[in-house]
matplotlib code that plots the C-alpha trace (Angstrom):
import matplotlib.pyplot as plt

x = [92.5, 90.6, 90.2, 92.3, 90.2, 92.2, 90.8, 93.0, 91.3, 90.9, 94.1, 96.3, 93.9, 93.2, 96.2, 97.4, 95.2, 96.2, 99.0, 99.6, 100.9, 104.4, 105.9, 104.8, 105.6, 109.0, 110.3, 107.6, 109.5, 112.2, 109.2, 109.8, 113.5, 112.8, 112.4, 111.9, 114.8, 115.0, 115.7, 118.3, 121.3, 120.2, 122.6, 121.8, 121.3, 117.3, 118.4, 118.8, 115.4, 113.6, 115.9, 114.6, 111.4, 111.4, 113.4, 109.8, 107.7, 109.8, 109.0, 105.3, 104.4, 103.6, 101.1, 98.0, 96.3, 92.9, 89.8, 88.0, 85.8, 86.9, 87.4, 91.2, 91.9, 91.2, 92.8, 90.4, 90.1, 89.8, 86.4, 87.0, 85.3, 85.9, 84.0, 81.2, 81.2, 81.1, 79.5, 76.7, 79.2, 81.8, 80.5, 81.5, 84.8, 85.8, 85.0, 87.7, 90.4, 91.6, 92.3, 88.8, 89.2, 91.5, 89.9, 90.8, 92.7, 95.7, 99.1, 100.4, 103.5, 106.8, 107.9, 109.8, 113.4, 113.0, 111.3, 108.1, 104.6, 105.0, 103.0, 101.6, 101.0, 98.4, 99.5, 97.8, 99.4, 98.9, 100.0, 103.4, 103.7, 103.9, 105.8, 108.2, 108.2, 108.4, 111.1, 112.8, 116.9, 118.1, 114.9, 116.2, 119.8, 118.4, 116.4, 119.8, 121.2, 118.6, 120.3, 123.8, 123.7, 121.9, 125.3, 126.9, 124.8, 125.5, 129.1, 129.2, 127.3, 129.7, 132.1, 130.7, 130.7, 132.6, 136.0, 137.1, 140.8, 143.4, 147.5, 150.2, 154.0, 157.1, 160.2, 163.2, 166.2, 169.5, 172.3, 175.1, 174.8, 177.1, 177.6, 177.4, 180.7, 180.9, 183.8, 185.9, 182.9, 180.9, 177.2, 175.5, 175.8, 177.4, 174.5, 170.6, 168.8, 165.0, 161.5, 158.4, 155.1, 152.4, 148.7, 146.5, 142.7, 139.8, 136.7, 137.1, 134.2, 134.6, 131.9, 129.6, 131.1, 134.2, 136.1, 136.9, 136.1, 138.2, 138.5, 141.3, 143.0, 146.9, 148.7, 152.0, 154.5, 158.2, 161.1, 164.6, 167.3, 170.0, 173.1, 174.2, 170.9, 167.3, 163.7, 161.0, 158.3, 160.0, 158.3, 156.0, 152.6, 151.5, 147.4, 146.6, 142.8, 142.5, 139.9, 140.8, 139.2, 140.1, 138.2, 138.4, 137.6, 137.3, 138.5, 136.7, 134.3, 130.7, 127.8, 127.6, 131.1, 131.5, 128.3, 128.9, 130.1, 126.3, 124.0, 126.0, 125.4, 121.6, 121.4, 123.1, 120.6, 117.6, 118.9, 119.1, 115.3, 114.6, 117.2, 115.0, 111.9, 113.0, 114.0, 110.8, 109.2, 111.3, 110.5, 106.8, 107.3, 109.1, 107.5, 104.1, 105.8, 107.5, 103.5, 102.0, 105.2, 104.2, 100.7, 101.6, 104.1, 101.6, 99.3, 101.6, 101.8, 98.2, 98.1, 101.2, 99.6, 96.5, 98.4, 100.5, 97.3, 95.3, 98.5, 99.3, 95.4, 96.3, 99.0, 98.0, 94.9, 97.6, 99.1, 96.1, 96.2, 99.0, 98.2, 95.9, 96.8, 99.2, 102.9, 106.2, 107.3, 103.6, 103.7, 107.0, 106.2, 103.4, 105.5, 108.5, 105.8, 104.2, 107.9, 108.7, 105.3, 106.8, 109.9, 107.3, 105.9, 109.0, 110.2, 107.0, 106.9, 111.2, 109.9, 107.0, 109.4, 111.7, 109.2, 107.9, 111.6, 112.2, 109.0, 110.0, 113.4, 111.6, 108.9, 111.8, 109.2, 110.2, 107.8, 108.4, 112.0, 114.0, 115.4, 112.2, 110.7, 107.4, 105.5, 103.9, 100.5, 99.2, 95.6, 95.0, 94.2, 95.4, 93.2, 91.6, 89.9, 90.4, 92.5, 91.8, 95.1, 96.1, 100.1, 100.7, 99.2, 101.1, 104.6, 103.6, 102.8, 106.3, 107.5, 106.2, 106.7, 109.6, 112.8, 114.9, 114.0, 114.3, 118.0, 118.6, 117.2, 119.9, 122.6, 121.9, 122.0, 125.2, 126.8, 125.5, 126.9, 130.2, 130.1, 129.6, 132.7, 134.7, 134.3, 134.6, 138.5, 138.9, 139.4, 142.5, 143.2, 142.3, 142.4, 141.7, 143.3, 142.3, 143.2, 142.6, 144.5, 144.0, 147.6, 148.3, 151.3, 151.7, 153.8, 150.4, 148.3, 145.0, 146.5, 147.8, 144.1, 143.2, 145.8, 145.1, 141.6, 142.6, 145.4, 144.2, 147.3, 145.7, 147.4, 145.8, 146.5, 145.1, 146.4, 145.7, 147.2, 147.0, 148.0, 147.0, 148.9, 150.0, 148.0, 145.1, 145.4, 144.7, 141.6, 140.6, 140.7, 138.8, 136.2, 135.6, 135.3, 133.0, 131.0, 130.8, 129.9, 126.4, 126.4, 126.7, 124.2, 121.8, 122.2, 121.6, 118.8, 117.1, 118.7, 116.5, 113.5, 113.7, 114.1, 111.4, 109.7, 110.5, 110.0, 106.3, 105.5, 107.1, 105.1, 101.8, 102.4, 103.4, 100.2, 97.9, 99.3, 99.3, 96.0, 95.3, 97.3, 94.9, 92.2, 94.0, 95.8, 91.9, 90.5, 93.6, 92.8, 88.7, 89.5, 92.4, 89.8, 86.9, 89.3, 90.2, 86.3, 85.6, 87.7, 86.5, 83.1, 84.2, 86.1, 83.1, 80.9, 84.1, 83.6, 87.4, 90.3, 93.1, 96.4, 96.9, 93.8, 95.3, 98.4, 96.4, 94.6, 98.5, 99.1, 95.9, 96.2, 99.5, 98.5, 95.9, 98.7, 100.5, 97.3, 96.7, 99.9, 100.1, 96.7, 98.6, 101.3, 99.2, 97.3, 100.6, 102.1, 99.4, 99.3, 102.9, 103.2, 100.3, 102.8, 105.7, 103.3, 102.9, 107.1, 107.6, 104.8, 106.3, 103.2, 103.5, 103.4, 99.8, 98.3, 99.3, 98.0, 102.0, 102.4, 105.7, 106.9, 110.3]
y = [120.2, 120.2, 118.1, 119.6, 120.5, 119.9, 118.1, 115.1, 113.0, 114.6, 115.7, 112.9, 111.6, 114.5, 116.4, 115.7, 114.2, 111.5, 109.7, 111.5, 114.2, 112.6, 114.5, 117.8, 115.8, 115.4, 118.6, 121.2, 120.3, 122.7, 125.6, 126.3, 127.8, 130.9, 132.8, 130.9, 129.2, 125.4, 123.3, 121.5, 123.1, 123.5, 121.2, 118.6, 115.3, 114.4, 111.0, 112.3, 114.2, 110.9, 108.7, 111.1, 110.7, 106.9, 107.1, 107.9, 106.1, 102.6, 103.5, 103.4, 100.8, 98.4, 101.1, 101.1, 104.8, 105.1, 105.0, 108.4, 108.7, 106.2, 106.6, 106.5, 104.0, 104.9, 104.1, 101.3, 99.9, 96.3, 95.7, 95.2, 92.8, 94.4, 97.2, 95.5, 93.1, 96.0, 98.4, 98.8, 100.0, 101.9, 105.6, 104.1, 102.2, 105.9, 108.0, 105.3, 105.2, 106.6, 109.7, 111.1, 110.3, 113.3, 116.5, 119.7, 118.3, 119.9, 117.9, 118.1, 119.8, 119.7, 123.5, 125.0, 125.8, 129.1, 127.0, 128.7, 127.0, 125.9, 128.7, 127.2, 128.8, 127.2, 126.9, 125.3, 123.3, 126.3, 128.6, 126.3, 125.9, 129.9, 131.0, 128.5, 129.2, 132.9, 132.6, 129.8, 130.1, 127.4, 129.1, 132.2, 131.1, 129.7, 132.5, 134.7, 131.9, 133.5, 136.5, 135.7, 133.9, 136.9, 138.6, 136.0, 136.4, 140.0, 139.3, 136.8, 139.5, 141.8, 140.3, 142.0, 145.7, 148.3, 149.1, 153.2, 152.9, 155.3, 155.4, 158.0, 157.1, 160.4, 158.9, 161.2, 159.8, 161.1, 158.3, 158.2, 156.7, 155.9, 158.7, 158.3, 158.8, 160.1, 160.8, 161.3, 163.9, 162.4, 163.5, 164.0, 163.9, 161.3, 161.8, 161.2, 163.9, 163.6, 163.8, 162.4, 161.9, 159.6, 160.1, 157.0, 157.1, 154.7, 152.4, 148.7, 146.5, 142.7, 140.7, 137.9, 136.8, 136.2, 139.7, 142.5, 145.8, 148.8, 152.6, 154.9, 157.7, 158.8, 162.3, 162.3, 165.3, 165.0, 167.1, 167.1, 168.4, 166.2, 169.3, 170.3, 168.4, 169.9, 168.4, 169.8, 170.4, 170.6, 169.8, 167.6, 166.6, 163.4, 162.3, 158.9, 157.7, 154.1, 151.3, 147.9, 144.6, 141.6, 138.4, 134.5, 132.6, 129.2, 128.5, 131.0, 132.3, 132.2, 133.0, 129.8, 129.6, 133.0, 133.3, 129.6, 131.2, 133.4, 131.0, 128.5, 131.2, 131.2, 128.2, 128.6, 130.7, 128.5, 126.0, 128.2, 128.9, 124.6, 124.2, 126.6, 124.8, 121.8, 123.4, 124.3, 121.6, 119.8, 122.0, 121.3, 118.0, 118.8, 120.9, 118.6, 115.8, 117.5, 119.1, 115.6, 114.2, 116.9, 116.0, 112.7, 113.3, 115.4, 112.6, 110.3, 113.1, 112.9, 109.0, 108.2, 110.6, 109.0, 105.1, 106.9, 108.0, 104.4, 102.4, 104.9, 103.6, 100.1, 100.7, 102.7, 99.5, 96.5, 98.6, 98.4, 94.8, 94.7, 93.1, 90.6, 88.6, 91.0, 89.7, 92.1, 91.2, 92.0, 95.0, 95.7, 94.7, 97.5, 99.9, 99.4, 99.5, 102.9, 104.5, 103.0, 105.1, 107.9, 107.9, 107.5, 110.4, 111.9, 111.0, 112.0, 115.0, 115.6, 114.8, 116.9, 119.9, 118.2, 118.0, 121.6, 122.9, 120.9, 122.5, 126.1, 125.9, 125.5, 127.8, 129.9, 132.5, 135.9, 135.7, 131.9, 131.7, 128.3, 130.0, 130.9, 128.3, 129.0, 125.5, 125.2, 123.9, 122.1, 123.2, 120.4, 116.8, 114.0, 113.4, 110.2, 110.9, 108.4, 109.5, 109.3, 108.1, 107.1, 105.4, 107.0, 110.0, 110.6, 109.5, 111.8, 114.3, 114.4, 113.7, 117.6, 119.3, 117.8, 120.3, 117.6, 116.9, 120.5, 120.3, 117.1, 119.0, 122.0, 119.6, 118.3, 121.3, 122.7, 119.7, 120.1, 123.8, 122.0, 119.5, 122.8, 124.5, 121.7, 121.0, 124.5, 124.1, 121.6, 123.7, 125.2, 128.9, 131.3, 134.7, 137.7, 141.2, 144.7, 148.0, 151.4, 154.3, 158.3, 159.9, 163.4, 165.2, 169.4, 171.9, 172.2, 169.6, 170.8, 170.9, 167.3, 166.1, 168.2, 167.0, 163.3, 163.3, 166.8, 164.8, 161.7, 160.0, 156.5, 153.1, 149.7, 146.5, 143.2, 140.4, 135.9, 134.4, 130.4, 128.1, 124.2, 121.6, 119.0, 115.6, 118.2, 115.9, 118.1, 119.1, 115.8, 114.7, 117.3, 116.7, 113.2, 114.1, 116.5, 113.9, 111.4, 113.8, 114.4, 110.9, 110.6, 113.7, 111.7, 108.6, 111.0, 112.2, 108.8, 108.0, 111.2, 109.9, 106.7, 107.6, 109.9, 107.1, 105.1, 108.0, 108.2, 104.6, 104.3, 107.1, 105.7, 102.3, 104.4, 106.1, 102.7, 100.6, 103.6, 103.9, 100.6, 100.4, 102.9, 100.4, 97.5, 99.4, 101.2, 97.5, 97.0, 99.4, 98.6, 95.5, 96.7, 98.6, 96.3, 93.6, 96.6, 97.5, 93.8, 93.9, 97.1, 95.5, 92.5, 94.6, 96.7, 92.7, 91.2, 91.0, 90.3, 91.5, 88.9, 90.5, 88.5, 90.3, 93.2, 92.3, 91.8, 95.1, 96.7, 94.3, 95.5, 98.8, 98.8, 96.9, 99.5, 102.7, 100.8, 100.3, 104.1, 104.6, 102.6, 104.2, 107.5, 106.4, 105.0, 108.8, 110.8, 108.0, 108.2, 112.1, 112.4, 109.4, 111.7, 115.1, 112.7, 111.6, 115.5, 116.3, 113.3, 114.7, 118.0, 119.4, 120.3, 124.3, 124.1, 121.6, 124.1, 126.6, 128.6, 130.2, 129.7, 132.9, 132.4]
z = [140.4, 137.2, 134.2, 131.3, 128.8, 125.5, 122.5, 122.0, 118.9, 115.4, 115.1, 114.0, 111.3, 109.6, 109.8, 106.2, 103.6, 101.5, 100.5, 97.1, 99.5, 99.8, 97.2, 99.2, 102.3, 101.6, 99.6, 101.3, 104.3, 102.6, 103.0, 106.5, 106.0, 104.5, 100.9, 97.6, 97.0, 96.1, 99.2, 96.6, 94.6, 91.0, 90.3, 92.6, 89.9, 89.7, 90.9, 94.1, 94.0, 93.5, 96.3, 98.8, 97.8, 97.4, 101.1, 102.4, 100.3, 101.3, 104.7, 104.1, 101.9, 104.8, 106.1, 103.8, 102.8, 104.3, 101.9, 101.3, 103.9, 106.6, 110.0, 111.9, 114.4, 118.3, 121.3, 123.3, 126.4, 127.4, 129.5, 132.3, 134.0, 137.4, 136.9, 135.6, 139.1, 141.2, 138.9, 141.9, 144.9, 142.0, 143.6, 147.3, 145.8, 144.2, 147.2, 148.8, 146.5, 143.3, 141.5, 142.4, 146.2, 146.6, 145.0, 146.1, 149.4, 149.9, 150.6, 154.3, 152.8, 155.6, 156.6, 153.9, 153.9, 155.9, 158.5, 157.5, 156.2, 152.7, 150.4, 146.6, 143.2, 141.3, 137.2, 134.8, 132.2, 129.8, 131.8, 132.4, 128.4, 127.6, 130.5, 129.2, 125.8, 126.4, 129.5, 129.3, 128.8, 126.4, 124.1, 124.5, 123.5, 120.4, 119.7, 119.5, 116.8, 114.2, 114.4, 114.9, 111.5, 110.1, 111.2, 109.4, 106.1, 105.9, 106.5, 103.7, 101.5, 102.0, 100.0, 96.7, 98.7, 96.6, 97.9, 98.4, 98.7, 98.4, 98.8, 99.3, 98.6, 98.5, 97.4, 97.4, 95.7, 96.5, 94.9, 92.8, 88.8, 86.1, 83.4, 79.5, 77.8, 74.7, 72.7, 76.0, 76.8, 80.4, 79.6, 82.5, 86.4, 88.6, 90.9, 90.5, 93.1, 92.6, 94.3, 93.5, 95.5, 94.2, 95.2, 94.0, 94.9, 93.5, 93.9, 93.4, 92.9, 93.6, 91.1, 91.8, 88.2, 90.2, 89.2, 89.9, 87.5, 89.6, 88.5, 89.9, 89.0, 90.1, 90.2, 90.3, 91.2, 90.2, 90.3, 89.5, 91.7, 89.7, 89.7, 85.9, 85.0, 84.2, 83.2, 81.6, 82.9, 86.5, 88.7, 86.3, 87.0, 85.8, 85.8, 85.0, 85.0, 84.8, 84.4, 84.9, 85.0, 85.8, 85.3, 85.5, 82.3, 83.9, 87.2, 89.8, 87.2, 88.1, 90.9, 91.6, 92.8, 94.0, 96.1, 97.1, 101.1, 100.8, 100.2, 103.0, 105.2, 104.4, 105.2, 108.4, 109.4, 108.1, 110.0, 113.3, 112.8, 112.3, 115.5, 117.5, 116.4, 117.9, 120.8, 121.5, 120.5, 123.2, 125.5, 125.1, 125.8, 128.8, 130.4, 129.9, 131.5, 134.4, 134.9, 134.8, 136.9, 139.3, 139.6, 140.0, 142.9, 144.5, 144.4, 145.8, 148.5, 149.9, 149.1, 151.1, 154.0, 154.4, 154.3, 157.5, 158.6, 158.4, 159.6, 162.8, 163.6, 163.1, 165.3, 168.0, 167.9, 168.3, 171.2, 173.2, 172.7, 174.0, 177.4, 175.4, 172.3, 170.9, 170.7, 171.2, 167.8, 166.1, 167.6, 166.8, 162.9, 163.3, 164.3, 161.8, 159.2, 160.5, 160.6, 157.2, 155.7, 157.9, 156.0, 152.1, 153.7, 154.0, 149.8, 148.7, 150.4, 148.9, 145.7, 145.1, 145.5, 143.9, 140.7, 141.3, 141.1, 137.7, 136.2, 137.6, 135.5, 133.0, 133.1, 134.4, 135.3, 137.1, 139.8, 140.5, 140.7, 141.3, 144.4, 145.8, 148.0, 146.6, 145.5, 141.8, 142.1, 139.1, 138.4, 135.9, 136.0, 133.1, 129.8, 129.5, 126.5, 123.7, 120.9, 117.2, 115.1, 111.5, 111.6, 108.3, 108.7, 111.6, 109.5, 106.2, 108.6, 110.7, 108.1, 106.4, 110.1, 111.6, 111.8, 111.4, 107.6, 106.8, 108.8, 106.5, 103.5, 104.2, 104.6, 101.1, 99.7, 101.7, 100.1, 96.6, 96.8, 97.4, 94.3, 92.4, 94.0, 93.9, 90.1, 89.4, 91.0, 89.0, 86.0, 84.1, 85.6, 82.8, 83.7, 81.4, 82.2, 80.6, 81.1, 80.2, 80.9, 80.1, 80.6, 81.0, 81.9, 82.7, 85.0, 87.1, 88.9, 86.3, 83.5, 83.4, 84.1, 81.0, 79.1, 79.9, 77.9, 75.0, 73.9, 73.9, 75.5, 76.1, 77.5, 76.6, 78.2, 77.5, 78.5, 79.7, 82.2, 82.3, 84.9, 85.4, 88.1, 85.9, 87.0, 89.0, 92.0, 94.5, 92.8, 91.2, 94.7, 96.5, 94.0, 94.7, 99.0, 98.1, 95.9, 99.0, 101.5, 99.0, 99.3, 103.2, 103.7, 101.1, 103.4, 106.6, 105.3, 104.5, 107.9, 109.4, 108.0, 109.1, 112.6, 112.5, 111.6, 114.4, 116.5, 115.5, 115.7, 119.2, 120.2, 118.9, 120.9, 123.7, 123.9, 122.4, 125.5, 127.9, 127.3, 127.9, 131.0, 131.8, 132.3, 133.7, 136.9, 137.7, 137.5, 139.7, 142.1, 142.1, 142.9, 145.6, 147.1, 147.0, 149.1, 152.2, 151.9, 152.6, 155.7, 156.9, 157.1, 158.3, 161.1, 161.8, 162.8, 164.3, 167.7, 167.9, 165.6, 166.2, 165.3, 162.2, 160.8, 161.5, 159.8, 157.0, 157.2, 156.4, 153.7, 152.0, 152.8, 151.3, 148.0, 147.5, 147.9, 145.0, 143.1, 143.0, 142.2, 139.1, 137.9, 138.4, 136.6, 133.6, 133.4, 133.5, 131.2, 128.4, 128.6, 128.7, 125.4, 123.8, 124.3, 123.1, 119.7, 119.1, 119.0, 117.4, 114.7, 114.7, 115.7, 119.5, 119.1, 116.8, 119.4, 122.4, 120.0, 119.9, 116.3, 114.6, 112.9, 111.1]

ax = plt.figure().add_subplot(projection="3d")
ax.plot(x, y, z, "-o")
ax.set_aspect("equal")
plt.show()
C-alpha cells in the first residue's frame, strides 16, 4: 500500500471568497441548469427574491466572515503525552503494531469459491473513482434522464409546428322533397338527385400568442341529376381560398401562458442534469468509503492473522505445561480462545470479500466483474494530513455548488409558471374570429380558381365570442392552490438550505473529531503495545512463566488487536468524514479532478 497523495487543506477556505458573495451564492446556483434564462419566473414578486436570500444569510449570521488576509481554522491533534513518554522506543513500538507494522504483506486469503488460490487486482482509489463514474449503472441511468427530457422538450415544442391537413368528403343525395305549388301548377321535382365531392387542403399554424392563423383552400364539384330539373353550370366547380384566424383576447392569450408546458419541460431537463450531479456526487462518496472500508477490512485481515498466530504459540506453550502447573481448564481457556481467533480469522477473511464485492458494484468495471472471484486490492493508504477549513466558507460554498438548491431553485420557478397560468384562467373568455374568403365558381376545375380572385367574389367574417362562469370558482380556486404551492416550494427551498447547512456542519465535526480520534486511538495503541512489549521482556528473563502470566499475555495481546483496530477505524473515519465534507460542499467531482459538462 501507499500513502494517497491528495492535497486535503486549501480547499475549503479558499473556495469562495467573501461573504458579499451570497447574493451570487444563492441565485448563481441557478447557473448550472443551462442557457440564460432567470432561475425565477419574471413574474415571481421581488419579495420572494429577497426571502431566499435572507433564507441564507439567517443561517450565517452566527458564523463571522474572516478578515482579509487571515488564515482558516485547521484540524489539530491533542498531544499526546504517550508519544512523548516513549518517544525513544516509538520506531520498535511501530515495527510491532500499527498501520505501519503491516506494509506490503499480503493477507492469508481462504481458497476462493472455485476452490482455487484467491488471485488480487491492485486499484487505487483513483482508479476506483473513474471506473465508477464512467461504469457504474445507477450513473448511467441518470445519464439517459438528460436526454429523455430533451425528448420531452422537443415534444412540448412541438406544439407551435405548422399543421398540413387535408380532407375528402362525396356525398350523393338521392331523396324525395316537397314541391312548390303555384297556382295548382307543382314547380319542380318530387325528388332531389345530386352529387357533390369536396376536396379541402391547408396549413394551420398554432401561435405562441395562443392562436391559430390557418390558410386553406376548397374545390368543390357538384352536379344535378334531379329529373325535369337542371343547374347551371352542371357539374359546377366551386374554389374557395380562405384565411382565418382565430385568437384569444383574454383568457388563453399570451407566451407566457401558452409556452407555460415548454419552459416546465426545460426545466425538467435542468433538473435531470442537477439529479445526475448528485448522483455522482454520491457516488464519490461511496465509492471512497467502500475503498477505505476495504482497506480497513484488509487490515483487520493480516491483524486478526498474526493474533491467531501469537495465541496458537501461547497455546501450543500451556500444552507443554501440561504435566506441570498447567490446569485442564487453563488449557482449555487457551484453546477456546485460539478457536474463537480462528473463527475472527474466518469474519475477517468473509468480510474483506465482502468489502471488495461492494466496491466492484460500484466500479462495475468490465474486467472486474461482481461475479468474478477476483479480489480488489486497494493500492492506497488513509490521509492524515491536517485539513484547512472555514464553517462558512464551506456553507456559502454548498450553498453555490450544491444540486439541490438549483432543484429548489427550479421548483420555484415551476411553481411561479403556474401562478402565471392559473391567473391567466382566471379571466373572462374573449375570443376574436376573422375570416377571409376568395370564392370562385366555373364548369371547369381552373376556371373557378380564376374566377375566385378576377371577380373579386370575397367573404368576410369577423366575429367575438365571450363566455365567463358566473362566481369563477373553479378558477378563483385553482388560483389560490397554485399561490400556496409558490409558498410551499419557497418554504422547501429555505428548507433545502437549511439542511445543507446542517449537512456541512455535521460534516466538518465529523472530520474535526475524526481527526482527533486520530490521535487518541494511536496513543491507544502505543500504549497497547508498550504493555505486551513489557511482557515480552519480562517473558524473555522469566525463568518461569506460570499460566496466569500467560493468561495475561492473551488478554494483552487481545487489547492490542482492538487498539489497531480503532486507529484503523479513526483513519478510514476521517478520510471517509473528509469525502462526506466534499458532497456535502458540492464539490466532490473538482476535488477528484472529474469535469462536469452539462
Amino acid at each position: 500500500m501507499r500513502q494517497l497523495d491528495r492535497r486535503r487543506s486549501g480547499y475549503v477556505a479558499s473556495s469562495v471568497a467573501g461573504g458579499g458573495l451570497l447574493l451570487a451564492g444563492v441565485m448563481a446556483a441557478a447557473g448550472v441548469m443551462g442557457g440564460c434564462e432567470r432561475p425565477l419566473h419574471r413574474d415571481t414578486p421581488e419579495a420572494l427574491h429577497r426571502s431566499l436570500i435572507e433564507s441564507v444569510e439567517r443561517e450565517l449570521r452566527s458564523l463571522p466572515e474572516s478578515a482579509a488576509g487571515t488564515t482558516a481554522q485547521r484540524t489539530t491533534q491533542p498531544a499526546g503525552e504517550v508519544e512523548k513518554a516513549l518517544a525513544s522506543r516509538r520506531d520498535e513500538l511501530e515495527r510491532m503494531a500499527g498501520p505501519g507494522a503491516y506494509r506490503d504483506e499480503t493477507p492469508p486469503y481462504s481458497p476462493d469459491l472455485t476452490g482455487s488460490p484467491q488471485q488480487e487486482v491492485a486499484v487505487s482509489l483513483q482508479q476506483a473513482i473513474a471506473t465508477a463514474v464512467k461504469n457504474n449503472l445507477s450513473v448511467q441511468i441518470a445519464r439517459l434522464q438528460p436526454a429523455i427530457r430533451e425528448a420531452d422538450v422537443a415534444a412540448a415544442e412541438a406544439r407551435f409546428d405548422a399543421v398540413f391537413f387535408s380532407n375528402l368528403d362525396h356525398t350523393r343525395l338521392d331523396e324525395p322533397t316537397t314541391v312548390p305549388v303555384l297556382n295548382g301548377i307543382p314547380l319542380g321535382s318530387s325528388v332531389n338527385v345530386r352529387e357533390q365531392t369536396v376536396f379541402e387542403t391547408g396549413i394551420r399554424k398554432p401561435l405562441t400568442t395562443g392562436g391559430t392563423i390557418s390558410l386553406s383552400t376548397t374545390l368543390s364539384r357538384a352536379r344535378s341529376k334531379t329529373p325535369n330539373f337542371s343547374l347551371t353550370p352542371d357539374p359546377g366547380y366551386t374554389a374557395r381560398i380562405a384565411l382565418g384566424l382565430d385568437q384569444p383576447l383574454l383568457r388563453g392569450f399570451g407566451s407566457d401562458v401558452n409556452e407555460a408546458q415548454i419552459r416546465l419541460a426545460r426545466n425538467d431537463d435542468r433538473r435531470s442534469i442537477q439529479q445526475l450531479k448528485s448522483e455522482l456526487l454520491a457516488l464519490i462518496e461511496r465509492v471512497e468509503s467502500a475503498y477505505w472500508d476495504l482497506a480497513v477490512a484488509r487490515r483487520a485481515l493480516l491483524i486478526r492473522q498474526r493474533v491467531l498466530e501469537e495465541g496458537i504459540e501461547v497455546r501450543d506453550r500451556m500444552e507443554r505445561r501440561q504435566v506441570r502447573d498447567v490446569t485442564p481448564s487453563q488449557f482449555a481457556d487457551a484453546v477456546a480462545t485460539v478457536e474463537r481467533r480462528r473463527a475472527e480469522v474466518i469474519r475477517a477473511n468473509r468480510a474483506v470479500r465482502a468489502a471488495s464485492d461492494i466496491l466492484k458494484q460500484l466500479m462495475n468495471d468490465p474486467g472486474v466483474t461482481v461475479g468474478s472471484e477476483l479480489l480488489v486490492s486497494p493500492v492506497d493508504f488513509m490521509v492524515e494530513a491536517p485539513l484547512e477549513y472555514d464553517a462558512r466558507q464551506a456553507i456559502v460554498t454548498a450553498v453555490t455548488e450544491r444540486p439541490e438548491v438549483s432543484q429548489a431553485l427550479l421548483a420555484l420557478d415551476d411553481a411561479a409558471i403556474g401562478v402565471s397560468v392559473a391567473d391567466n384562467l382566471r379571466l373572462p373568455l374573449l375570443n376574436f374570429t376573422a375570416r377571409m374568403e376568395y370564392v370562385g365558381l366555373d364548369d371547369a376545375l381552373s376556371g373557378s380558381y380564376q374566377n375566385a380572385f378576377d371577380n373579386s367574389f370575397i367573404d368576410y367574417v369577423v366575429g367575438l365570442a365571450f363566455e365567463q362562469p358566473i362566481g369563477n370558482r373553479a378558477a378563483e380556486a385553482g388560483y389560490r392552490q397554485s399561490r400556496l404551492r409558490q409558498s410551499a416550494a419557497a418554504i422547501a427551498y429555505r428548507q433545502t438550505v437549511q439542511n445543507i447547512v446542517q449537512d456541512v456542519k455535521n460534516a466538518l465535526r465529523d472530520v474535526v473529531a475524526n481527526y482527533e480520534l486520530i490521535q487518541a486511538t494511536r496513543s491507544f495503541r502505543l500504549a497497547q503495545t508498550e504493555n505486551l512489549r513489557t511482557l515480552l521482556v519480562e517473558e524473555e528473563f522469566k525463568a518461569g512463566l506460570t499460566p496466569e502470566f500467560l493468561n495475561l499475555k492473551f488478554q494483552r495481546q487481545d487489547t492490542l488487536a482492538t487498539a489497531e483496530l480503532q486507529e484503523l477505524e479513526a483513519l478510514a473515519n476521517f478520510n471517509k468524514a473528509v469525502a462526506r465534507l466534499y458532497r456535502a460542499m458540492g464539490v466532490g467531482m473538482s476535488m477528484n479532478g472529474i469535469t462536469f459538462g452539462q
